[in-house]
C-alpha positions in Angstrom: -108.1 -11.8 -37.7 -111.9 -10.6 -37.5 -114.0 -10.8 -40.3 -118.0 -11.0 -40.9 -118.1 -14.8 -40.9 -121.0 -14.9 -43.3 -119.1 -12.4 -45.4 -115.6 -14.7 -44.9 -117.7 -17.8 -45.9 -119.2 -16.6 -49.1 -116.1 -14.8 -50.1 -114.1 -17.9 -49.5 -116.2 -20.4 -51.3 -116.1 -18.2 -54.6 -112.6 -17.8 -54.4 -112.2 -21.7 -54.1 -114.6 -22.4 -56.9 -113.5 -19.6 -58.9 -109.8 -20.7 -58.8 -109.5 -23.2 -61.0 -108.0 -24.8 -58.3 -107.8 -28.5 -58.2 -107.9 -29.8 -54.5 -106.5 -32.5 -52.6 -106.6 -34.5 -49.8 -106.2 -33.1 -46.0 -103.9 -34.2 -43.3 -102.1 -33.7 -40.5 -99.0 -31.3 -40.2 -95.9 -31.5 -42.6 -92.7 -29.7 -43.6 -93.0 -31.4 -47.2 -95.0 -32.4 -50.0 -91.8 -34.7 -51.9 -92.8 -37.9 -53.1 -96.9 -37.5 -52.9 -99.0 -39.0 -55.4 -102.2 -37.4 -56.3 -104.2 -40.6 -56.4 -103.7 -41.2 -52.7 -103.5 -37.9 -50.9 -107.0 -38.4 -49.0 -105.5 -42.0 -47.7 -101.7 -40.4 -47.1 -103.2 -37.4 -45.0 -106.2 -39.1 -43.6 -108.7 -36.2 -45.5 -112.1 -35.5 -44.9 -114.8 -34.7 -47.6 -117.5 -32.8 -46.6 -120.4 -32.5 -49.0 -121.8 -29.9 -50.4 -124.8 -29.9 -48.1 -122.5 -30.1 -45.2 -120.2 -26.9 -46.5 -122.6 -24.1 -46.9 -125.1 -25.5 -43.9 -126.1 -22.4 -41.9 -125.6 -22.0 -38.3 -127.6 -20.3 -35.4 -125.1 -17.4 -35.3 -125.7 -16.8 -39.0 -129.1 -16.8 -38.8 -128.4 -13.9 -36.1 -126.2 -11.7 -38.5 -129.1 -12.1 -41.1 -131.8 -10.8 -38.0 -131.2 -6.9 -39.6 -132.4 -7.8 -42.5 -135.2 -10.0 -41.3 -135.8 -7.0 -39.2 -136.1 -4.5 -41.8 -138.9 -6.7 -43.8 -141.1 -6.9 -40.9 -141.5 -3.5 -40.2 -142.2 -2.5 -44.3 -144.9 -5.1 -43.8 -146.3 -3.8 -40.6 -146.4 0.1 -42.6 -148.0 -2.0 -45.2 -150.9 -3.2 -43.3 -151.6 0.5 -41.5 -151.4 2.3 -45.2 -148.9 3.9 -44.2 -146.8 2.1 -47.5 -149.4 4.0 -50.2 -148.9 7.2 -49.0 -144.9 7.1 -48.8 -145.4 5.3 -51.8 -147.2 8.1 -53.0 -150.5 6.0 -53.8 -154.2 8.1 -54.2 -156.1 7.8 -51.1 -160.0 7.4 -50.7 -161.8 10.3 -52.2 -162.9 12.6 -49.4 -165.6 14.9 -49.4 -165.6 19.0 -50.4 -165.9 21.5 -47.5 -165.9 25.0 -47.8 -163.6 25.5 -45.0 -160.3 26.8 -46.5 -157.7 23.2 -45.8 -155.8 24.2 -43.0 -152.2 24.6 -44.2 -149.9 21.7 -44.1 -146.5 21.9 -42.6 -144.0 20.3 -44.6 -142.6 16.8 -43.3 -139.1 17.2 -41.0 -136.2 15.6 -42.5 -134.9 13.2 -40.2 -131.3 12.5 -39.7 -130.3 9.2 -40.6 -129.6 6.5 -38.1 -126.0 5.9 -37.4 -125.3 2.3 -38.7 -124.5 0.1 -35.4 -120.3 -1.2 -35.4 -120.5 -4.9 -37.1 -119.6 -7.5 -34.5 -116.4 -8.7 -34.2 -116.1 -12.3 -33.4 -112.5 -13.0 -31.2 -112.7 -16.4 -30.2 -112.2 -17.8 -33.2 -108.8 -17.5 -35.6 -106.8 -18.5 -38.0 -103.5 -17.8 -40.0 -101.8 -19.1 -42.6 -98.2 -19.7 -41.8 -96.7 -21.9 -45.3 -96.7 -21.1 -48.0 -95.9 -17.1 -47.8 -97.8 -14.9 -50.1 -96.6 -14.2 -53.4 -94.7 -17.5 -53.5 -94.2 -19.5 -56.9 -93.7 -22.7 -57.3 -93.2 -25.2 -59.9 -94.7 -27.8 -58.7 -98.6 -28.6 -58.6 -98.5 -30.1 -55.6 -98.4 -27.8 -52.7 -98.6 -28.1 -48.8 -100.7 -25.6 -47.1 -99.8 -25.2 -43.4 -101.0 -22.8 -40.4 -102.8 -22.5 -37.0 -106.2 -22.1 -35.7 -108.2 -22.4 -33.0 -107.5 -25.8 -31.6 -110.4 -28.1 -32.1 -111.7 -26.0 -35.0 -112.6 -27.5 -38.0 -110.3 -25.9 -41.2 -112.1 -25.9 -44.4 -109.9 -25.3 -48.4 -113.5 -25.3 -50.4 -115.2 -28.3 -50.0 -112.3 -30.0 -48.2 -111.7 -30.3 -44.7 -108.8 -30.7 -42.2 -109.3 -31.1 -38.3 -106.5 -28.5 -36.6 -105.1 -30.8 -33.2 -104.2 -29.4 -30.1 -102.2 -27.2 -30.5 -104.6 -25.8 -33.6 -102.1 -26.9 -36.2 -103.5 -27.7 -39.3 -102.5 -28.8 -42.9 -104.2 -29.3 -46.6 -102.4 -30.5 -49.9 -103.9 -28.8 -52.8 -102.9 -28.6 -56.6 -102.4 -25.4 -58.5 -103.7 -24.2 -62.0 -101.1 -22.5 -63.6 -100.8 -18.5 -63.1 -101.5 -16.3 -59.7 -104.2 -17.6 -57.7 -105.3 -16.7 -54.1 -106.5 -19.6 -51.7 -108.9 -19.2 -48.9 -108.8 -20.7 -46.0 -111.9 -20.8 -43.2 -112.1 -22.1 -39.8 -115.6 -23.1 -37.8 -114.9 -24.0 -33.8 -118.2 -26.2 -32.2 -120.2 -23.2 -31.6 -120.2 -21.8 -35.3 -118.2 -19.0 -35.2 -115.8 -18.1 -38.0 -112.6 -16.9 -38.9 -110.9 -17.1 -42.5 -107.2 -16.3 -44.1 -105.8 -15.9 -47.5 -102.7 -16.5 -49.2 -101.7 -16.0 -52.9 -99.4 -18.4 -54.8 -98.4 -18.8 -58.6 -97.6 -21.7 -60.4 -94.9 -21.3 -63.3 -95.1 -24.0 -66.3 -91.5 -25.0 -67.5 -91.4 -25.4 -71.1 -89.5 -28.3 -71.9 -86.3 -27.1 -74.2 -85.7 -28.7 -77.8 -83.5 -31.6 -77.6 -80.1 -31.2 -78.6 -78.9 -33.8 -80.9 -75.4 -34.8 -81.0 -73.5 -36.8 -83.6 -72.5 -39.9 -81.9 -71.1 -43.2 -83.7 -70.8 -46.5 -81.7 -69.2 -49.8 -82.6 -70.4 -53.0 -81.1 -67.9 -56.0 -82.0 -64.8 -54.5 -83.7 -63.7 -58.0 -83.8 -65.6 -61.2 -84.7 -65.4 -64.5 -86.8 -68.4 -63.9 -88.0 -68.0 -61.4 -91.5 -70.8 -58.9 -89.8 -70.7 -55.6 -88.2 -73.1 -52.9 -86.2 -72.6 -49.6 -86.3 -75.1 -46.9 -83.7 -75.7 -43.9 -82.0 -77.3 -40.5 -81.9 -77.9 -37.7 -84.5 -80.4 -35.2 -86.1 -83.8 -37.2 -86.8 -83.5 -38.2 -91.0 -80.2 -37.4 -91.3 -78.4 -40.3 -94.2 -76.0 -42.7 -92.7 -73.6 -44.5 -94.7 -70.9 -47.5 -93.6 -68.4 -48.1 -96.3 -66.0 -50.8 -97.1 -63.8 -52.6 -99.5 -66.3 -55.9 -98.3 -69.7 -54.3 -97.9 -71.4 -51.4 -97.9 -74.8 -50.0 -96.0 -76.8 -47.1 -95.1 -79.3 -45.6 -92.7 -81.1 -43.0 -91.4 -81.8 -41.4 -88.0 -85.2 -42.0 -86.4 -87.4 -38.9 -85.1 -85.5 -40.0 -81.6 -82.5 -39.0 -82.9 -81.4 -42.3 -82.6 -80.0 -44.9 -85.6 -78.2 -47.8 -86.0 -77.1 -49.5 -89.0 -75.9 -53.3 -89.4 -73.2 -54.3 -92.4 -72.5 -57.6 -93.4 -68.8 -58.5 -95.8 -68.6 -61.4 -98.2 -65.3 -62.4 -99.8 -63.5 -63.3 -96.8 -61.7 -66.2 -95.9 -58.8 -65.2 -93.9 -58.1 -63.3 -91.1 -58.4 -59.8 -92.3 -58.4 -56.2 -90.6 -59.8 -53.6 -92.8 -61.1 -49.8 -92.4 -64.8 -49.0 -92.4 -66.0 -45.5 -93.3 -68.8 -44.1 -91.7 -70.2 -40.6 -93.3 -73.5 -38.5 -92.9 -75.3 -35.8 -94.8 -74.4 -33.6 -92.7 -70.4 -33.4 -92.9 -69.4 -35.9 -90.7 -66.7 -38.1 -91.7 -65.2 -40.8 -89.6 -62.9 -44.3 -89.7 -63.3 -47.5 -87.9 -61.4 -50.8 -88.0 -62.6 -54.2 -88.2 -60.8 -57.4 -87.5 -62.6 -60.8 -89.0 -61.0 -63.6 -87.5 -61.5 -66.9 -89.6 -62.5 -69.7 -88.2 -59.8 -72.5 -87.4 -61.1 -75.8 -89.4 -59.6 -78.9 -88.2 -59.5 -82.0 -90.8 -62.4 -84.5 -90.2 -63.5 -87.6 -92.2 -66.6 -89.6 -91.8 -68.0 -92.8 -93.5 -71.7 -92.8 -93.9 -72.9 -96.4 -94.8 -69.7 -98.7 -94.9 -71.9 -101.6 -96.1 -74.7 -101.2 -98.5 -76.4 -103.3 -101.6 -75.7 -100.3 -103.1 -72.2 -100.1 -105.3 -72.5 -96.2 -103.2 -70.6 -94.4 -100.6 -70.5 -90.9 -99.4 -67.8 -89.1 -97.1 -67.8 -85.9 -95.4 -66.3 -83.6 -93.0 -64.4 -80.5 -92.2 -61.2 -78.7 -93.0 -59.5 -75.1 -94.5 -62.2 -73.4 -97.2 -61.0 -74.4 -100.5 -58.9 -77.3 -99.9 -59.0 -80.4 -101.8 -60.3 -83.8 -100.7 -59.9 -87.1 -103.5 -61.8 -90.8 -102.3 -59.8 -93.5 -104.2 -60.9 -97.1 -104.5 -59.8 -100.1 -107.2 -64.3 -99.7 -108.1 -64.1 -95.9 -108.9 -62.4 -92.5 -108.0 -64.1 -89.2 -107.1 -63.1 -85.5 -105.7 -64.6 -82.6 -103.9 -63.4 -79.1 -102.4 -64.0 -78.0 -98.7 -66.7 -74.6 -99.1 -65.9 -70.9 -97.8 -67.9 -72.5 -94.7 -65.3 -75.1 -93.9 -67.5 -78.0 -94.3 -67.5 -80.8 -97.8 -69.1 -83.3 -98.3 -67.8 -86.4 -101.7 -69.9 -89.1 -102.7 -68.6 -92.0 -104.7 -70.5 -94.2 -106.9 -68.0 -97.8 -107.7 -68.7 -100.2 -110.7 -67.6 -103.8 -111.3 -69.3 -105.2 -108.3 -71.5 -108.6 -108.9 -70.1 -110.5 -105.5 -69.9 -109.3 -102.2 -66.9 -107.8 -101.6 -65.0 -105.6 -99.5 -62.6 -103.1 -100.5 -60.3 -100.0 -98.8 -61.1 -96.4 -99.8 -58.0 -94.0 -99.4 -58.6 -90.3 -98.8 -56.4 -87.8 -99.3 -55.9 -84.0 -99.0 -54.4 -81.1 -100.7 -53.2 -80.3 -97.3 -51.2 -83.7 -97.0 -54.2 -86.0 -94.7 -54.2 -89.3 -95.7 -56.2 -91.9 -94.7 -58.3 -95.2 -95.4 -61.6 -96.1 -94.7 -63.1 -99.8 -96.0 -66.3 -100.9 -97.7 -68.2 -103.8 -97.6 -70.6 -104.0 -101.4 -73.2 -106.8 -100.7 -74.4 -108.9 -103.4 -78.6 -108.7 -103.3 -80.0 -112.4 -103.9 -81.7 -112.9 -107.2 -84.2 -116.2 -107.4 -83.9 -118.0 -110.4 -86.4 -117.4 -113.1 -87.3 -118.7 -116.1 -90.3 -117.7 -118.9 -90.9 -118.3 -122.5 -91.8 -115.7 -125.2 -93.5 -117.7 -127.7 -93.9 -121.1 -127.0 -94.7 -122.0 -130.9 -93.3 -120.7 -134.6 -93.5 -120.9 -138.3 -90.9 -119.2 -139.2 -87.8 -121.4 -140.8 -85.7 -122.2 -138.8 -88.1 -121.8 -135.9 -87.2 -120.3 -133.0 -88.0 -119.2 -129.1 -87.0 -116.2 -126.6 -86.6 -117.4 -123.3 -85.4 -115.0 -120.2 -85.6 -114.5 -116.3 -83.4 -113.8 -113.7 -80.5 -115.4 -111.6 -77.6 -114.8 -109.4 -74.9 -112.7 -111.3 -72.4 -114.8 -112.7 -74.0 -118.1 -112.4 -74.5 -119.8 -116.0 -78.5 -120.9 -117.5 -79.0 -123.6 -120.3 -81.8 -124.8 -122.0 -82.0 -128.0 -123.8 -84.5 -129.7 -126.2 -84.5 -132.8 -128.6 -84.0 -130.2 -131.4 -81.7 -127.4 -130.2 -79.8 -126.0 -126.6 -78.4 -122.9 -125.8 -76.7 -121.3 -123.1 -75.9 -118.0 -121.2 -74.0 -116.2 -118.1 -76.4 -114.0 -115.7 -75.3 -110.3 -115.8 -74.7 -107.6 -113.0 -77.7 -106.7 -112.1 -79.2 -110.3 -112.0 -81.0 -110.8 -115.7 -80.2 -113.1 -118.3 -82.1 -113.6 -121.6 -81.5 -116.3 -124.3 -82.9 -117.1 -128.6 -82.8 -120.9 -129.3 -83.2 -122.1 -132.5 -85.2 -125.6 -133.2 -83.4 -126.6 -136.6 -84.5 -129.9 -137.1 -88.2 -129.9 -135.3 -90.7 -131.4 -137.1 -93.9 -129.1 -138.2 -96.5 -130.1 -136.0 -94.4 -131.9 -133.1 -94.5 -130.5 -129.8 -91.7 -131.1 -127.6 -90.1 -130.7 -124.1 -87.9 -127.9 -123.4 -85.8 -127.7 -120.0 -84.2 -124.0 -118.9 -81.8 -124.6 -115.7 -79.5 -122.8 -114.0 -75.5 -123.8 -112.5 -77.4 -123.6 -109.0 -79.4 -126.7 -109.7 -82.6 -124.6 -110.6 -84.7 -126.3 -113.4 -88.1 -125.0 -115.2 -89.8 -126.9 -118.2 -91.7 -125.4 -121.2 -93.5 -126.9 -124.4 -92.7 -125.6 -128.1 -94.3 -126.3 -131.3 -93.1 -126.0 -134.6 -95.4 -124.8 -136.7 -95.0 -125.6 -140.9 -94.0 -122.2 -142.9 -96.5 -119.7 -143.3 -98.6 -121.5 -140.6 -100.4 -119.3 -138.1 
């Protein structure tokens, strides 16, 4: 191809900026673009930028095509300086003096022919072709590979981007297209400045991504389980109603703006194994059956103690067994019953009474169910110090009279005793005892020795006064 090279270069770097083309990086040869990213073209293809300095730098030979011109201004300034400008111009000349010789008679200026242009020079040692892609091609992908020959060592230029053709003048640029028809110019420079360019146009078609379609799907995840609790999902248009039904729970849900739902459904009210239908319905017409098994769980019998010995007259059992059997603790010191939950766990605490000693006893337990079995308890006595004190220690009143009280070990006997009156009492359960004694025969005025002890052999002594009547 032969072109003006100052013509191709211009005409080429509008077409590049005017393209709306984005550009990439620059490489060697290539039968594909699969599989390129656009962030690393310049490092995959081993690209060259030139600046913009370096693209549209002038050579000697283009200073040579612009010698007509130059050419041209010269000589208007050389008629300039000899005058000769004003009069084609048409400019007034210096006055010039009257003479009565008649002028002599001007001949009218020849009309030259015009100069015959001289044939633009055609530059044929330099070249280049664009061999991929072919013109008019569309593609639809951005990313295209530009491929084609040129003068070996020449340098190939798409714009401001550059790509060295080897040997054999093969050279290669990857460039991205705008959308719509666009034609890319390519230019090649060999070492002594001369030019050569090549075109090619290309389209890019846009592919507008089609509605989704959304399909109606329903999924089940467990159909079987011992827990009472199901999940239902799948696919459908975006807030369409979903509704699970059963004879155990019921649930609804609607589709998300991905088309996609999914709807969990718990049951309550059962205990045994059960297989039952669950309808699943939309607002759209759909209508559909699924089945789920609930498997109850299998609850072995267990028994445990918790405290087998305790100061406490207090024991608690528990366990496992079938939901809603029934469990009984039985003991000579107290009776009490439970039922196992829907969970399959109980739990029967039983409180005894008549304990004072330490003793230990058996505890039977028993089932609905026909378990049977025994279980002991050991009730510990606490330790009560004796104790002894004295309400009053003086009275009027007639017969006079004093309160005395403390506390003891359960069951053992406390007397007190005076030169005027005794008494006596048994410590209760939970360790107190508390005793009136009346002084019959104590004289007014007299104080006297009073002595509270115990069966254990523990002894406290007080003082009493009796007071006459109506003395303070």
């Amino acid at each position: 191809m032969k072109n003006n090279p100052f013509v191709i270069f211009v005409t080429a770097f509008l077409v590049v900026m005017g393209s709306g083309l984005a550009i990439a990086a620059i490489g060697g040869p290539s039968t594909t673009s699969e599989g390129l990213d656009e962030s690393s073209f310049a490092v995959d293809f081993g690209g060259e930028l030139e600046t913009g300095a370096q693209v549209t730098e002038t050579t000697t030979a283009d200073q040579m095509e612009r010698g007509v011109d130059g050419h041209d201004a010269a000589e208007t300034e050389e008629k300039l300086l000899s005058g000769e400008k004003g009069e084609a111009e048409g400019q007034d000349a210096a006055p010039k003096e009257e003479t009565t010789k008649d002028p002599a008679p001007k001949e009218e200026p020849k009309e030259e022919a015009p100069k015959a242009e001289a044939p633009e020079k055609v530059d044929e040692s330099t070249w280049i072709e664009v061999l991929a892609p072919s013109n008019g091609q569309v593609f639809e992908d951005k990313s295209v590979v530009f491929e084609g020959k040129a003068e070996p060592g020449a340098e190939v230029y798409a714009g401001d981007y550059r790509a060295d053709s080897n040997d054999d003048g093969v050279w290669r640029i990857v460039l991205f297209l705008a959308p719509g028809s666009q034609t890319v110019q390519f230019k090649a420079i060999d070492s002594a400045g001369n030019r050569a360019s090549d075109s090619v146009t290309v389209s890019l078609e846009t592919v507008q991504e089609k509605p989704k379609s959304f399909e109606f799907t329903v999924h089940q995840k467990y159909v079987e389980s011992h827990e009472p609790f199901e999940k239902f999902y799948g696919t459908g248009t975006p807030g369409m109603g979903v509704l699970a039904k059963s004879e155990y729970g019921t649930e609804d849900a609607r589709v998300g703006e991905n088309g996609e739902w999914w709807l969990p459904i718990e049951f309550s009210g059962l205990s045994e194994t059960t297989t039952f239908p669950i309808t699943i319905t939309t607002t759209e017409g759909f209508s559909g059956t699924y089945w789920f098994t609930y498997v109850a769980k299998v609850h072995e019998f267990s028994a445990n103690q918790k405290y087998f010995e305790s100061h406490e007259p207090f024991e608690k059992f528990y366990g496992t067994g079938t939901p809603g059997m029934g469990v009984v603790a039985r003991s000579e010191f107290g009776v009490a019953d439970a039922r196992v939950g829907e969970n399959g766990e109980w739990w029967l605490p039983i409180e005894f009474s008549g304990l004072s000693e330490t003793t230990t006893f058996p505890i039977t337990i028993t089932t609905t169910e026909g378990f049977s079995g025994t279980y002991w308890f050991t009730y510990v006595a606490k330790v009560h110090e004796f104790s002894a004190n004295q309400k009053y220690g003086s009275c009027s009143e007639d017969p006079p009279y004093d309160v005395f009280w403390g506390t003891g070990i359960p069951g053992s006997v406390v007397e007190v005793g005076s030169p005027y009156g005794s008494g006596r009492v048994e410590v209760g359960e939970g360790g107190w005892w508390e005793m009136k004694v009346f002084f019959e025969t104590a004289p007014a005025g007299e104080t006297f020795e009073v002595v509270v002890g115990d069966s254990q052999g523990n002894v406290e002594t007080f003082y009493f006064t009796s007071l006459a009547h109506g003395e303070k």
